[in-house]
C-alpha positions as CSV (number, residue, x, y, z in Angstrom):
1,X,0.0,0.0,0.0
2,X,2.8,2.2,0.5
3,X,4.1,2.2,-2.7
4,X,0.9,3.2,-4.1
5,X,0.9,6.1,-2.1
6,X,4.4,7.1,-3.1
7,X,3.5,7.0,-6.9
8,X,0.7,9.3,-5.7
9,X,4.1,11.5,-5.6
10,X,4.7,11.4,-9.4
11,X,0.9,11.6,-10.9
12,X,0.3,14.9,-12.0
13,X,-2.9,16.8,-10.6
14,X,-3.2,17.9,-14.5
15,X,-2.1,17.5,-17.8
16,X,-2.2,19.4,-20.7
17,X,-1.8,19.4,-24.4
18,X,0.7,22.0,-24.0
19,X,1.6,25.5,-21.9
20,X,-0.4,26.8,-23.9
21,X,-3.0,25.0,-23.5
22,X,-3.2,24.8,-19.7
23,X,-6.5,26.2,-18.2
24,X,-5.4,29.0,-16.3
25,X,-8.7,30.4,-15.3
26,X,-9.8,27.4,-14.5
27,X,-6.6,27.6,-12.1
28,X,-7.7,30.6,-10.8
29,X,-11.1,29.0,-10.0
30,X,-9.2,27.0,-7.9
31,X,-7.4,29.8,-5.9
32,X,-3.9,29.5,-7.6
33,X,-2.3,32.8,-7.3
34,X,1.1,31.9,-8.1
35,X,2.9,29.4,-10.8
36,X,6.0,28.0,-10.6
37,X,7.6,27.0,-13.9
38,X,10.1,25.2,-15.2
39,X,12.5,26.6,-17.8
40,X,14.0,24.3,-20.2
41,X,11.6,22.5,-22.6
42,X,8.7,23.7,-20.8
43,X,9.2,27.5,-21.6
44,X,12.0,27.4,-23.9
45,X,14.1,25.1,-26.2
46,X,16.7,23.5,-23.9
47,X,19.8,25.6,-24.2
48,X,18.8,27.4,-26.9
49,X,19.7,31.0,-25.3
50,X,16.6,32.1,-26.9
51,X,13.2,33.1,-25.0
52,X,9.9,33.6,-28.0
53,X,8.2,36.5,-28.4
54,X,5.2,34.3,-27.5
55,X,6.5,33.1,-24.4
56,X,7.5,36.5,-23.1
57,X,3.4,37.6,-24.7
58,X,2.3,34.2,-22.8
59,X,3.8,35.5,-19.2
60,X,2.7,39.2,-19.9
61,X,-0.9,37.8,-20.0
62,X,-0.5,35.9,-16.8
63,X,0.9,38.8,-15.4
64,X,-2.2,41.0,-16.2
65,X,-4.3,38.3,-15.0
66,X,-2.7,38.6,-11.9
67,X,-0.7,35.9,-11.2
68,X,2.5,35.8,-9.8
69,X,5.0,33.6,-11.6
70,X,8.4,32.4,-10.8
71,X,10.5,30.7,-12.8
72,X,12.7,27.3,-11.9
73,X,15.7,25.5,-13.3
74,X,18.6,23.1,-12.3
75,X,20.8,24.6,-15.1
76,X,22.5,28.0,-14.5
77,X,22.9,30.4,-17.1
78,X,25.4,32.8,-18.6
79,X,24.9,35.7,-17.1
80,X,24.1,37.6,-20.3
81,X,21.5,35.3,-20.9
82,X,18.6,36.3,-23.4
83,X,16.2,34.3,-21.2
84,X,17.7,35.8,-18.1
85,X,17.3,39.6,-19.5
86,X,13.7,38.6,-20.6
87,X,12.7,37.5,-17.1
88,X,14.0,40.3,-15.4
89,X,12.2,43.0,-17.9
90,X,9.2,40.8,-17.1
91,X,9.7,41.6,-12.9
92,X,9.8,37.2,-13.0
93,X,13.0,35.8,-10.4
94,X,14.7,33.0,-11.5
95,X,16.3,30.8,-9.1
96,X,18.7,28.5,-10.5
97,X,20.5,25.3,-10.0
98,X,17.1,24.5,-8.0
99,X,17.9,20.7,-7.6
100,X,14.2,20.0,-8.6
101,X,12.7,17.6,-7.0
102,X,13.8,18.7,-4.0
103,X,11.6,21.3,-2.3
104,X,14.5,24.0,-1.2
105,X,13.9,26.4,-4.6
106,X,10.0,25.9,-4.3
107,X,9.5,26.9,-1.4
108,X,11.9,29.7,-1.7
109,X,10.4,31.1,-4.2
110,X,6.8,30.9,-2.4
111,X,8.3,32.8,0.0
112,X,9.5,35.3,-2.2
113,X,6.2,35.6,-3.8
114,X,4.3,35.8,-0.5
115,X,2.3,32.9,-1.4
116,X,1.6,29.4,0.3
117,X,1.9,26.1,-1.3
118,X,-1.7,25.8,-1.7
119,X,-2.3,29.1,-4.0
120,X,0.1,27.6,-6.3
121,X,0.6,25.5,-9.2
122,X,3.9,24.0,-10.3
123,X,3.8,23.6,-13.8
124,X,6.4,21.5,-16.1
125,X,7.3,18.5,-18.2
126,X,9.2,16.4,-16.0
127,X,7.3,13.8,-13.6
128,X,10.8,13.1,-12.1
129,X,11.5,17.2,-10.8
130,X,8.7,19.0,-11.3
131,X,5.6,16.8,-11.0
132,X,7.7,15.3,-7.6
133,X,9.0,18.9,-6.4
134,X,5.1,20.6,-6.6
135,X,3.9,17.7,-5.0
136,X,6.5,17.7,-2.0
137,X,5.7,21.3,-1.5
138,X,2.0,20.7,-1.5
139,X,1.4,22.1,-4.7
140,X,-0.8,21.7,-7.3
141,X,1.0,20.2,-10.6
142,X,0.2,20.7,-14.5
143,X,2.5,18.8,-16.5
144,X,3.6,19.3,-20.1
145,X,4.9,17.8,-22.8
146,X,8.3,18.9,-23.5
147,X,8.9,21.1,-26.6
148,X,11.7,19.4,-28.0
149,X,13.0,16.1,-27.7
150,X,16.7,17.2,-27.5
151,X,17.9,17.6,-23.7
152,X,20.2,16.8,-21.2
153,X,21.6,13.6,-20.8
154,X,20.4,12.9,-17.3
155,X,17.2,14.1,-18.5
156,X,16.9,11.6,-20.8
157,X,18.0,9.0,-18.4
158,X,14.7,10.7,-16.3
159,X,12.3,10.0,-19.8
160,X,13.2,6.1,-19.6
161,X,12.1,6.2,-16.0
162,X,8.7,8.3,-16.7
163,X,8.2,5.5,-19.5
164,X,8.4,2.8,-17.0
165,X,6.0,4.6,-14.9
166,X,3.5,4.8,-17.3
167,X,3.7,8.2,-18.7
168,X,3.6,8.5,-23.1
169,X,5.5,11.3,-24.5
């Protein structure tokens, strides 16, 4: 029975087709003030240096909805980041090397946005650190497909594991 329970850990509250496609006033509906996102593949190409327009448009229109948004990552980028300069014109922290799953970066950044675990949703395309992370914290959890197929190494070592669990990507 145990084990059940921990797998309970790695199921999503949520899926959707795509970020784009999340429900986010449905979110709101459900008293989610704050989302915490994952960077690479979820909101950008994995190390692509680049951050679209329509991301940027995507976050704006959060913004004005009034959510709070933080963004997470285990990588750490150059300083003169394109992504990094985005997310600071957008008023959005980043908080790097996050060691997803573990909670340290979440709730961190719940802190920073004033928020509790319960007003917000964690949303990304990784069962194994973001799913897992937004559950430990006592978030709510949307995950994603990822946008590209081409990632880290350990990552991919992280896919074989989500297949085994069940999940199709």
């Amino acid at each position: 029975m145990r084990s059940r329970s921990n797998l309970r850990l790695l199921r999503p509250d949520e899926e959707a087709p795509s970020l784009r496609h999340v429900d986010f006033l449905r979110l709101r509906g459900r008293g989610i003030r704050v989302l915490l996102l994952d960077l690479d593949n979820t909101l950008c190409l994995w190390r692509s240096g680049e951050f679209p327009p329509s991301t940027a448009a995507l976050l704006r229109r959060l913004q004005g909805q009034g959510f709070r948004l933080a963004v997470l990552t285990n990588a750490c980028l150059p300083g003169d980041s394109p992504v990094r300069r985005a997310l600071a014109e957008l008023g959005i922290p980043l908080f790097e090397r996050a060691r997803k799953p573990l909670p340290f970066a979440f709730r961190r950044a719940l802190r920073r946005l004033g928020a509790r675990p319960a007003e917000a949703a964690v949303i990304g395309d990784q069962l194994l650190t973001d799913v897992l992370g937004g559950k430990l914290v006592g978030a709510y959890t949307v995950l994603v497909p990822p946008l590209s197929p081409r990632e880290a190494r350990r990552t991919k070592v992280n896919r074989v594991l989500e297949r085994i669990l069940g999940r199709r990507v």
